[in-house]
C-alpha positions as CSV (number, residue, x, y, z in Angstrom):
1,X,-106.1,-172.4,91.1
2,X,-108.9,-172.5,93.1
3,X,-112.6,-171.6,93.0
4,X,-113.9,-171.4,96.1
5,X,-115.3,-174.7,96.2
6,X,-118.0,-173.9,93.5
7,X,-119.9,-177.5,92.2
8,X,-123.2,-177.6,90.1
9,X,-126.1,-178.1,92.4
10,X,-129.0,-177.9,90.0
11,X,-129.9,-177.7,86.5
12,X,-132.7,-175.7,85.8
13,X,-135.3,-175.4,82.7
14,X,-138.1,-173.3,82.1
15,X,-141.4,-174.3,80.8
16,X,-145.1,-173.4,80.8
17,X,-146.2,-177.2,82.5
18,X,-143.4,-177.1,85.7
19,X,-145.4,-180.2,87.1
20,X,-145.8,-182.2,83.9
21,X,-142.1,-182.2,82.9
22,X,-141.1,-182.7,86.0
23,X,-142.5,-185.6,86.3
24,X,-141.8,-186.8,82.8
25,X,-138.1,-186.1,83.6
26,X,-138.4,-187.8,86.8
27,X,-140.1,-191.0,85.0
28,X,-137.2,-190.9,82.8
29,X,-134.7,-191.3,85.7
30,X,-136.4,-193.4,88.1
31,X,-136.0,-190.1,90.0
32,X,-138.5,-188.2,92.7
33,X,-140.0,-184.7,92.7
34,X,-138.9,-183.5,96.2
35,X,-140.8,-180.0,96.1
36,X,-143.5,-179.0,93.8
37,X,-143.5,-174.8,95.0
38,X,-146.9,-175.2,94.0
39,X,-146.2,-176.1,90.5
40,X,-144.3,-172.6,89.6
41,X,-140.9,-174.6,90.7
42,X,-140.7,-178.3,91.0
43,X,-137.2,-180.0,92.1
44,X,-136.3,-183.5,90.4
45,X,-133.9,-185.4,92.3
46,X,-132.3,-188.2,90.0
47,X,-129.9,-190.0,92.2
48,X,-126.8,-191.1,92.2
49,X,-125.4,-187.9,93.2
50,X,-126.1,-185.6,90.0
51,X,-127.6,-182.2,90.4
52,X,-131.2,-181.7,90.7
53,X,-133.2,-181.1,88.0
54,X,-135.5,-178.8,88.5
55,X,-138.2,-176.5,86.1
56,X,-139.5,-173.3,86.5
57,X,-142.8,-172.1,85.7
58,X,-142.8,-169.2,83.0
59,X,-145.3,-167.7,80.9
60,X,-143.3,-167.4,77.4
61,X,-140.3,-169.4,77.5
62,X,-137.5,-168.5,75.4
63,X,-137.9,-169.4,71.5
64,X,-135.9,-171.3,69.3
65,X,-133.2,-173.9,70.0
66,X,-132.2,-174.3,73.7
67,X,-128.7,-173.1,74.1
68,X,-127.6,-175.6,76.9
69,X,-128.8,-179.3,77.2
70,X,-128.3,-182.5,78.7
71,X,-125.6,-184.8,77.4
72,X,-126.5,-188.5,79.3
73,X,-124.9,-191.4,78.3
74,X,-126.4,-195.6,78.6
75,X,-124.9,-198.9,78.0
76,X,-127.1,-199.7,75.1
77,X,-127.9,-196.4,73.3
78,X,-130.4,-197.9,70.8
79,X,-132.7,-199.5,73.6
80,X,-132.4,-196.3,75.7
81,X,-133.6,-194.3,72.6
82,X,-136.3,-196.3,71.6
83,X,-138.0,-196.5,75.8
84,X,-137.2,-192.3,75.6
85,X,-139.6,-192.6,72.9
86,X,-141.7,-194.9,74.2
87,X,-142.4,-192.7,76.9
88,X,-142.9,-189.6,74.9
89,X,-139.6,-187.7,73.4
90,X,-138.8,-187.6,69.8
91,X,-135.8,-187.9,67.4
92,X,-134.0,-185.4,66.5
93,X,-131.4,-186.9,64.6
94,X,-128.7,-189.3,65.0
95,X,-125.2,-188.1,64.4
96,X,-121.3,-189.8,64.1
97,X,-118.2,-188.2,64.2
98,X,-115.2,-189.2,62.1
99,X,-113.8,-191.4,65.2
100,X,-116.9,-193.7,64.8
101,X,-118.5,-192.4,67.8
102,X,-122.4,-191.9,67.4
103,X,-125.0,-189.7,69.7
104,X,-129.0,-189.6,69.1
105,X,-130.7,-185.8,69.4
106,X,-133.7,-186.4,71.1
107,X,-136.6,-183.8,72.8
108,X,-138.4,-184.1,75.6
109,X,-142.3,-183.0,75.4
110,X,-141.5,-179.9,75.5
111,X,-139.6,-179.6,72.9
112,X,-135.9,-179.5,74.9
113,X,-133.0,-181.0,72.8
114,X,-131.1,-183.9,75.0
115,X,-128.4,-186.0,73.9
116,X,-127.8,-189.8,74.4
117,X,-124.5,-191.6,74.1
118,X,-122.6,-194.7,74.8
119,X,-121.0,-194.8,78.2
120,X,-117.1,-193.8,77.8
């Protein structure tokens, strides 16, 4: 079945600080901001060929747990956690299914849950 060709282009989060997680995101991936829409809606181009990260200026963003996040996987989890914190997100928690296979919660400074993961 078909669906008219539809891919994921971009990814989009909202936030009060577009520019400062933007770029915090963009550190994180050795990515580039490629427009900054005067800070109300800055694009983050990670490479590789993934979607665009991008974050949109808002005055209240929405409360509680964010309902959709990233799921990004390394080679070495454990050094990928620890330079994520490094550079400014925090541990959520670190979980493992019955299978043996273990994923770290972490948030970015903003708050927004991310998981990371061993490469499959």
């Amino acid at each position: 079945m078909s669906h008219m060709g539809l891919r994921l282009g971009m990814i989009t989060i909202d936030t009060t600080d577009a520019n400062s997680l933007a770029r915090w995101w963009a550190d994180q991936f050795d990515g580039e901001i490629v427009a900054d829409n005067d800070g109300w809606y800055v694009m983050v181009r990670i490479g590789d060929g993934s979607p665009i990260l991008s974050f949109q200026k808002v005055t209240d963003p929405t409360p509680g747990k964010n309902r959709m996040h990233l799921d990004l996987t390394a080679p070495d989890i454990d050094a990928e956690v620890a330079r994520l914190v490094e550079a400014g997100a925090s541990v959520v928690g670190t979980h493992t299914m019955d299978e043996g296979f273990t994923w770290t919660v972490l948030a970015d400074p903003d708050g927004n849950q991310f998981c990371v993961a061993p490469e499959h």
